[in-house]
KOLDRENLO-419044 format. One record per residue (C-alpha): x, y, z. Coordinates in Angstrom, 3 decimals. Each point is the difference from the previous one (the first is absolute). Layout:
BEGIN
PT         x         y         z
PT         X         Y         Z
...
END
This chain:
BEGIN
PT         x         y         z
PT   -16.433     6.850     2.711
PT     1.934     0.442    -3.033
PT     0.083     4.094     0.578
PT     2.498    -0.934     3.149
PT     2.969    -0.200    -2.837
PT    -0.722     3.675    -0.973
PT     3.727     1.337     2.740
PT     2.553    -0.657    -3.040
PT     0.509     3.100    -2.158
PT     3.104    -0.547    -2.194
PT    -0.221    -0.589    -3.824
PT     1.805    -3.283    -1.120
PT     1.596     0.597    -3.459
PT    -0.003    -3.125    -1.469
PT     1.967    -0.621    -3.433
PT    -1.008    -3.267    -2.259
PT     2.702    -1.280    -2.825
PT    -0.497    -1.689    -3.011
PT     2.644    -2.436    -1.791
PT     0.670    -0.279    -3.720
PT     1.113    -2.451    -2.158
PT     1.888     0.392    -3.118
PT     1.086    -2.448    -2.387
PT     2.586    -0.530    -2.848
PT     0.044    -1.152    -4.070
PT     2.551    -2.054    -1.510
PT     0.923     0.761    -3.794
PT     0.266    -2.790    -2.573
PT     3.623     1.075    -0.071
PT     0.674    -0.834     3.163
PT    -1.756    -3.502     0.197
PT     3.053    -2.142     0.993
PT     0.709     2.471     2.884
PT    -3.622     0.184     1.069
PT    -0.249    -3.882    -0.520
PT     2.657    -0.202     2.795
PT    -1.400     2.783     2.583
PT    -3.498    -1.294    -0.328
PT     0.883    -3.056     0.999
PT     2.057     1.678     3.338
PT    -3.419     1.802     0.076
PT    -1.834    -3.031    -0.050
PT     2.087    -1.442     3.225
PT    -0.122     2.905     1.667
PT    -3.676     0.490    -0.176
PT    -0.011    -3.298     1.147
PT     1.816     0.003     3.102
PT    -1.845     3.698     0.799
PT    -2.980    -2.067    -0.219
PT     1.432    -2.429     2.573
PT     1.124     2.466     2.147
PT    -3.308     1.969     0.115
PT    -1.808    -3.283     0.675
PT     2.515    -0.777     2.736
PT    -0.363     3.603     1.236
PT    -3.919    -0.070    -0.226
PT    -0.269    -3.509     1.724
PT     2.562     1.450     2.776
PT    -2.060     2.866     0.363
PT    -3.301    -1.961     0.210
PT     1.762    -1.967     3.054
PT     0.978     3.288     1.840
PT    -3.534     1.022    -0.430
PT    -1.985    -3.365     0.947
PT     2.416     0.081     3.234
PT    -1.178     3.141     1.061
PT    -3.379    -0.506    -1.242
PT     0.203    -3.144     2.610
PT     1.444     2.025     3.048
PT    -1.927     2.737    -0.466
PT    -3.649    -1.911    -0.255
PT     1.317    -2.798     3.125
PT    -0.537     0.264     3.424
PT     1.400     3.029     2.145
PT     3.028    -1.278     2.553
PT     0.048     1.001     3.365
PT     1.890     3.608     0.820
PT     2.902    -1.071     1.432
PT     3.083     1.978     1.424
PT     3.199     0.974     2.700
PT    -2.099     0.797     3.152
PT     0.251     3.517     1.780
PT     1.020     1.583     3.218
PT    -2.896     0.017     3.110
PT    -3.298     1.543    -1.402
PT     0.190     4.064     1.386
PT    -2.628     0.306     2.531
PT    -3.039     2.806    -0.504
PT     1.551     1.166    -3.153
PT    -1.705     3.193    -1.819
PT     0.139    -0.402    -3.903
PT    -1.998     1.533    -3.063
PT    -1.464    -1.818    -2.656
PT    -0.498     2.501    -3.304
PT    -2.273    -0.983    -2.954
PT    -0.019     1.947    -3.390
PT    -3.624     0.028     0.849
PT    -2.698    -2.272     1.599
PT    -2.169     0.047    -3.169
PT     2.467    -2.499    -1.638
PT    -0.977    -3.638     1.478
PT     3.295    -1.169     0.039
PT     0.685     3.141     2.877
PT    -2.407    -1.281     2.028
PT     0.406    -3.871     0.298
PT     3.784     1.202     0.910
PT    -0.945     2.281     2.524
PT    -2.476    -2.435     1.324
PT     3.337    -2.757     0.180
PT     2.165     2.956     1.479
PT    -2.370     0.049     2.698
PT    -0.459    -3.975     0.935
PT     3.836     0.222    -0.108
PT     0.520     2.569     2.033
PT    -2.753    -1.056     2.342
PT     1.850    -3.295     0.054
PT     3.316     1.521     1.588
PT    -2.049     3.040     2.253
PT     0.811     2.803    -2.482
PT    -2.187     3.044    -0.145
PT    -0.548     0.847    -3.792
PT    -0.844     3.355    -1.458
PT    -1.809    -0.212    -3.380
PT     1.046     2.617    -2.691
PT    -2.443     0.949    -3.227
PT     1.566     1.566    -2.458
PT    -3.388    -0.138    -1.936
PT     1.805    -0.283    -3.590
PT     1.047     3.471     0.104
PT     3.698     1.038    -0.560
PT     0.124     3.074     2.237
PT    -2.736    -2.116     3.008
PT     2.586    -2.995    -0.322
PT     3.326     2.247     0.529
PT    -2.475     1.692     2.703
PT    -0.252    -3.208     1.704
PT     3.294    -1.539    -0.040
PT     1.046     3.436     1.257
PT    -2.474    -0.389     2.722
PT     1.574    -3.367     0.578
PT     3.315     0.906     0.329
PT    -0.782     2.941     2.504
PT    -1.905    -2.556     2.268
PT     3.008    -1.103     1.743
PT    -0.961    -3.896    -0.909
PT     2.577    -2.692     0.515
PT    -0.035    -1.405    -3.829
PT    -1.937     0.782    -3.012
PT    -1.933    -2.198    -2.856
PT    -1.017     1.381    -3.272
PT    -2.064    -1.742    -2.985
PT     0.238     1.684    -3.472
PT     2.982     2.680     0.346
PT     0.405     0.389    -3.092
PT     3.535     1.962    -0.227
PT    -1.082     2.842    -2.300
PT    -3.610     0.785     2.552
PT     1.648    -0.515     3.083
PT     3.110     2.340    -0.068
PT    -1.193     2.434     3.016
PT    -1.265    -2.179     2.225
PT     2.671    -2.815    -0.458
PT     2.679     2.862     0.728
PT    -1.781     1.073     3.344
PT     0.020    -3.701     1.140
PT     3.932    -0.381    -0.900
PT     0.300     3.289     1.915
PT    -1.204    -1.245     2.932
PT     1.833    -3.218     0.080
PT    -2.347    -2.492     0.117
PT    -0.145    -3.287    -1.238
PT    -1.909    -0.204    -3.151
PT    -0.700    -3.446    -2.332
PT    -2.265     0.265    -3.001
PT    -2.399    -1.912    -1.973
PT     0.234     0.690    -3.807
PT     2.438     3.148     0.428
PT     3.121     1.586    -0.404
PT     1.991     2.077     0.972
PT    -0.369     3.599    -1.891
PT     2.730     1.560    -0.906
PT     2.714     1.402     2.431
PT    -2.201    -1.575     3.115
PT     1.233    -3.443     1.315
PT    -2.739    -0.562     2.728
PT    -1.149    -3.032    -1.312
PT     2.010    -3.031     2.247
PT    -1.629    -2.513    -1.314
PT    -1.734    -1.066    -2.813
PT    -2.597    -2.641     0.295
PT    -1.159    -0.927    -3.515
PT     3.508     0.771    -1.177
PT    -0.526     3.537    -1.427
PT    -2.327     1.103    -2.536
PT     2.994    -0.712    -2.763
PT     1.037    -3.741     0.659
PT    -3.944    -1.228     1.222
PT    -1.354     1.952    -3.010
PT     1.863    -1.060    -2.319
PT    -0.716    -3.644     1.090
PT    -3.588     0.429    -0.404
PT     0.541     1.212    -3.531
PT     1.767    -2.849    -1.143
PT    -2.658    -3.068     1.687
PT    -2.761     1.850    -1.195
PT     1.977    -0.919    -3.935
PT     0.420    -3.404     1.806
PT    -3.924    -0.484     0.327
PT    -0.466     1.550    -3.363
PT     2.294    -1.992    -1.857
PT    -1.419    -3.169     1.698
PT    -3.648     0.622     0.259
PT     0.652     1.444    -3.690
PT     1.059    -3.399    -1.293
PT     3.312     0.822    -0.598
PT    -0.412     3.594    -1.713
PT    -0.414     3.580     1.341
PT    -1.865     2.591    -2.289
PT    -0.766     2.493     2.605
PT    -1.815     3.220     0.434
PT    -0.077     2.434     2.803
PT     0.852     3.506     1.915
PT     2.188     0.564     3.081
PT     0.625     3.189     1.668
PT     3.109     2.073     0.771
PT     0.035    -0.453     4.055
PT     3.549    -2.070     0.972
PT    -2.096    -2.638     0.730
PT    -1.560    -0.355    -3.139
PT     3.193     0.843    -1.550
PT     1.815    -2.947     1.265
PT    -2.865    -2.751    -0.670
PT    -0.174     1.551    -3.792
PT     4.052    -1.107     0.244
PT    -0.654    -3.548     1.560
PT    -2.515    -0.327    -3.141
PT     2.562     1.346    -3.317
PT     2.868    -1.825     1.725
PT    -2.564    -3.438    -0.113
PT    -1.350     0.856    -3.696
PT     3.801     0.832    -1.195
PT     0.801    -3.415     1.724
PT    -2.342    -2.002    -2.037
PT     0.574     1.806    -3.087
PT     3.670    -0.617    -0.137
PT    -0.792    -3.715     0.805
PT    -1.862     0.091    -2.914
PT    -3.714    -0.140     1.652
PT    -3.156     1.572    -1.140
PT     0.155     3.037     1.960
PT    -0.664     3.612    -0.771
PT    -1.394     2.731     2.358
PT    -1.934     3.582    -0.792
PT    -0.433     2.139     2.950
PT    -0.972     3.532     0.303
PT     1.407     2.104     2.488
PT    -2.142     2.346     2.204
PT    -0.550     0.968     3.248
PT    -2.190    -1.511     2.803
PT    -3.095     2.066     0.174
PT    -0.018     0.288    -4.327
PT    -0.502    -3.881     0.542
PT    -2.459     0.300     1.901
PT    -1.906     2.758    -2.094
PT     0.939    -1.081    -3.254
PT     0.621    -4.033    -0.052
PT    -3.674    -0.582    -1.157
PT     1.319     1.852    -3.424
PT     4.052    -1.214    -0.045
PT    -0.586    -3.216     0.390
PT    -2.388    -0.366    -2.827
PT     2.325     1.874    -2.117
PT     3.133    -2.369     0.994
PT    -2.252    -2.798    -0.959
PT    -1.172     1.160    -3.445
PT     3.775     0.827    -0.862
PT     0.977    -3.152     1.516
PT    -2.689    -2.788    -1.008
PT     2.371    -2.468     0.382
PT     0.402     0.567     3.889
PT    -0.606    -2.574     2.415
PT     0.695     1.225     3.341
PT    -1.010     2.909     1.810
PT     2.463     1.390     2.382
PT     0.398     3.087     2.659
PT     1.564     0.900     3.621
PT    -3.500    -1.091     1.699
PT    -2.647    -2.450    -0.099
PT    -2.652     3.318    -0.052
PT     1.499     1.161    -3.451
PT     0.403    -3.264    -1.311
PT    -3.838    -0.787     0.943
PT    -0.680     3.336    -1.219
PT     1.727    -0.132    -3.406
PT    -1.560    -3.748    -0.723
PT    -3.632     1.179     0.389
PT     0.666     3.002    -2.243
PT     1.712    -2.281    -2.799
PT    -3.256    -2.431     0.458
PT    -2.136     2.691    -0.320
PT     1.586     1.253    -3.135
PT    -0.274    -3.644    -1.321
PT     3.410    -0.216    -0.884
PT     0.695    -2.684     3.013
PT     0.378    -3.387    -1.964
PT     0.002    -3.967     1.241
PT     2.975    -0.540     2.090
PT     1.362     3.885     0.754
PT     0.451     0.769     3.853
PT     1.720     2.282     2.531
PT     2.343    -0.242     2.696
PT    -0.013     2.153     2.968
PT     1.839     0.713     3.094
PT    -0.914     0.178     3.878
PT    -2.700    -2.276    -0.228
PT    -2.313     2.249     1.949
PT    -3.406     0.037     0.243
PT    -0.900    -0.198    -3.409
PT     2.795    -2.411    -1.268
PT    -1.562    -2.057     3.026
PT    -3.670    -0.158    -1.761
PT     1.176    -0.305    -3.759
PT     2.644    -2.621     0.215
PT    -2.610    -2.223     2.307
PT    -2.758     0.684    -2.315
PT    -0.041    -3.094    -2.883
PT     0.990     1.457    -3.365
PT     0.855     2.944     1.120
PT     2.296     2.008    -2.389
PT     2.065     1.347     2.533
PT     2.591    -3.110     0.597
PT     2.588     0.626     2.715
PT     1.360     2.146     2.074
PT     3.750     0.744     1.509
PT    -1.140    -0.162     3.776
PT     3.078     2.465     2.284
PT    -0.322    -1.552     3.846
PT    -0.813     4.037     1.079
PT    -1.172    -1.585     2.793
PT     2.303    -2.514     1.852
PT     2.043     2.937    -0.506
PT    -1.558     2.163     3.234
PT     1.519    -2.997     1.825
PT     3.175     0.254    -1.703
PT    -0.204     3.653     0.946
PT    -0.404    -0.479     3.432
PT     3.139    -2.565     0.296
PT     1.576     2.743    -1.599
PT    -0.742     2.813     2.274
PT     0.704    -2.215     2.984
PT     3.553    -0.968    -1.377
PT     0.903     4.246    -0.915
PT    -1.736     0.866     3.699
PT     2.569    -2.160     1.329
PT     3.037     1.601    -2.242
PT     0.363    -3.394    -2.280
PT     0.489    -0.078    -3.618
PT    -2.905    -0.791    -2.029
PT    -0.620    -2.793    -1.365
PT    -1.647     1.739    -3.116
PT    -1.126    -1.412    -3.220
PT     3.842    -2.593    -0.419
PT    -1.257    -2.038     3.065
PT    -3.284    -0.182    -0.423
PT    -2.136    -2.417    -2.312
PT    -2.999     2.527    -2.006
PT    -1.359    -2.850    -2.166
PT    -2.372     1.853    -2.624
PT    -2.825    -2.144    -1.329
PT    -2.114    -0.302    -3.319
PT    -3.617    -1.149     0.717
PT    -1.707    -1.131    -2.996
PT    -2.874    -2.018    -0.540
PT     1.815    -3.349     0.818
PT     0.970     0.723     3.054
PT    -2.278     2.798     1.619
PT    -1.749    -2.586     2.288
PT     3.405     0.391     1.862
PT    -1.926     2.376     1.858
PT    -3.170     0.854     1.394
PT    -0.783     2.846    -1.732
PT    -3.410     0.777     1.785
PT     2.333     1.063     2.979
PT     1.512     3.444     0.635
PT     3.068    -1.650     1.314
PT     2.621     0.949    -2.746
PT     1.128    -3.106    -2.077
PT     4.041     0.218     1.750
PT    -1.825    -0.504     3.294
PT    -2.146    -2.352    -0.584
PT     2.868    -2.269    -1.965
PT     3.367     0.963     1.736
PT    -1.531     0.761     3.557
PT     2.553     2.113     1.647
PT    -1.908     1.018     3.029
PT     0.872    -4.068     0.805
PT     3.627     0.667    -0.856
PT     0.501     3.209     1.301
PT    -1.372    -0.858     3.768
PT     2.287    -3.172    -0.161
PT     3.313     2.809    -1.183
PT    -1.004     2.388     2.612
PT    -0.527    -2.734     2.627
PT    -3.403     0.237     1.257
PT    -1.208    -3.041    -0.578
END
């Protein structure tokens, strides 16, 4: 399962800095003088030690609200309703490729939609191959559909076949994608763009560290040099900076590589991070599969102590097992709603068939969630309903906005 990451090529270059601290002597000479500055010293050490406190206990606040609105209960989508649903509409639902599990539960929820509202849907494969996927959303775009969905167009893999559907004018929203560069096909972004949702996921999976972590975050791990992975590595430094300059327990080592090097080499780089790092506690990556992955490998080395864990993302169908499993190592995971989002997708369409204005990512809620241990029975996780579903039940909502209840 965890081979389905293997699409991002890029290299990350990722740059680590150290501080140093240097320190003064007074003379005997000058003991009056240095009487009178240690003493200022003295005070101001003083109130720095205040205002870190302040600044830590601040931070701590910032992160136990998230903590709480992240691990809660999911709210009801909720949002301006759209025009008259288009009757007999043709649209195209592209996946990266159907061997990632995510691709499938959202072309299975593309399909109840569009079933829903009497929409014929055309299933594209691009079977985790660059040149098949621009293949496919090429093939898409010469089909003469009314509206196009795509899952995983990642800007810098998708450049061909996003240009052919801007081309042909036809309405395109995305799941997880951008725009590449000098193509604006892309109408609407569901999950807010790989940047701004990426970047949150980075940042609450240092949430569930720092609080699963009892307040400190020595962490080891690898992410790769797709824009995806580029922008949760971002969420993650901006949350270990954060708690550093509060004055928290917080330091982070993570090697840069690309996707299918994870997968070939994590059983020997995440070892190695260990053994340079022994005082690690957390595991973290882009994916529950390399986080999973990169645990056993540290176990098996023996280097995995009391109390050390890892945080993934996705919770797929791995994250699923582990987190439910009692004492397993693997501790949470930052759950994306992919799936509510083939209903968001459709509203979408419907509202560009008809010549409106999206609604896009500004008036929609896209509440991510982190399941951990204390909370996991949330959901039934023996079902292949996707957690959003299950919790947030759109098909409900959606039938009462399109009015055919």
């Amino acid at each position: 399962m965890g081979k389905t990451r293997r699409i991002f090529g890029l290299l990350l270059a990722l740059s680590m800095f150290a501080a140093a601290c240097s320190s003064n002597a007074s003379t005997a000479a000058d003991s009056a003088a240095d009487s009178k500055e240690t003493n200022g010293s003295e005070n101001s050490s003083s109130s720095d030690e205040t205002e870190t406190g302040e600044s830590l206990a601040a931070f701590e606040d910032k992160v136990a609200e998230a903590w709480t609105e992240a691990t809660g209960p999911i709210e009801a989508f909720e949002h301006e309703v759209g025009p008259p649903l288009a009757e007999g509409a043709s649209i195209g639902a592209a996946c990266l490729g159907s061997q990632i599990t995510a691709c499938v539960q959202w072309w299975n929820e593309m399909e109840v939609a569009a079933d829903l509202v009497g929409w014929d849907v055309t299933l594209y494969d691009g079977q985790i191959d660059v040149t098949v996927w621009n293949e496919q959303l090429t093939r898409a775009a010469e089909a003469g559909h009314d509206g196009i969905a795509i899952f995983g167009g990642i800007p810098s893999l998708s450049s061909e076949g996003v240009a052919a559907i801007e081309e042909a004018g036809i309405p395109l929203v995305g799941m997880t994608t951008d725009d590449p560069e000098g193509v604006s096909a892309v109408a609407s972004r569901l999950d807010g763009g790989i940047e701004q949702d990426n970047f949150e996921i980075g940042y609450l999976q240092g949430v569930a560290a720092y609080t699963l972590g009892s307040g400190k975050v020595h962490a080891i791990g690898g992410y790769d040099g797709s824009e995806i992975s580029v922008a949760r590595e971002a969420g993650w430094q901006a949350f270990i900076d954060e708690c550093a300059e509060a004055g928290g327990d917080c330091w982070s080592e993570l090697r840069p590589t690309d996707t299918a090097e994870m997968f070939t080499q994590i059983e020997t780089f995440c070892p190695s991070l260990a053994q340079a790092n022994p005082d690690f506690n957390v595991m973290v990556s882009q994916v529950d599969d390399i986080t999973a992955i990169c645990i056993d490998a540290i176990e098996a080395a023996g280097l995995l102590k009391d109390g050390d864990f890892g945080i993934g993302v996705d919770f797929n169908a791995i994250g699923v097992e582990r987190i439910s499993s009692a004492n397993n190592v693997l501790r949470a995971s930052v759950a994306v709603p992919y799936f509510s989002g083939a209903w968001q997708g459709i509203d979408e369409l419907n509202r560009l068939i008809a010549g409106q204005a999206p609604l896009d990512n500004e008036g929609r809620p896209w509440p991510k969630r982190v399941f951990f241990q204390g909370n996991v029975d949330l959901v039934d996780t023996s079902s292949d309903t996707p957690w959003d579903v299950q919790l947030a039940d759109p098909k409900s909502y959606y039938s009462e906005s399109w009015g055919l209840n």
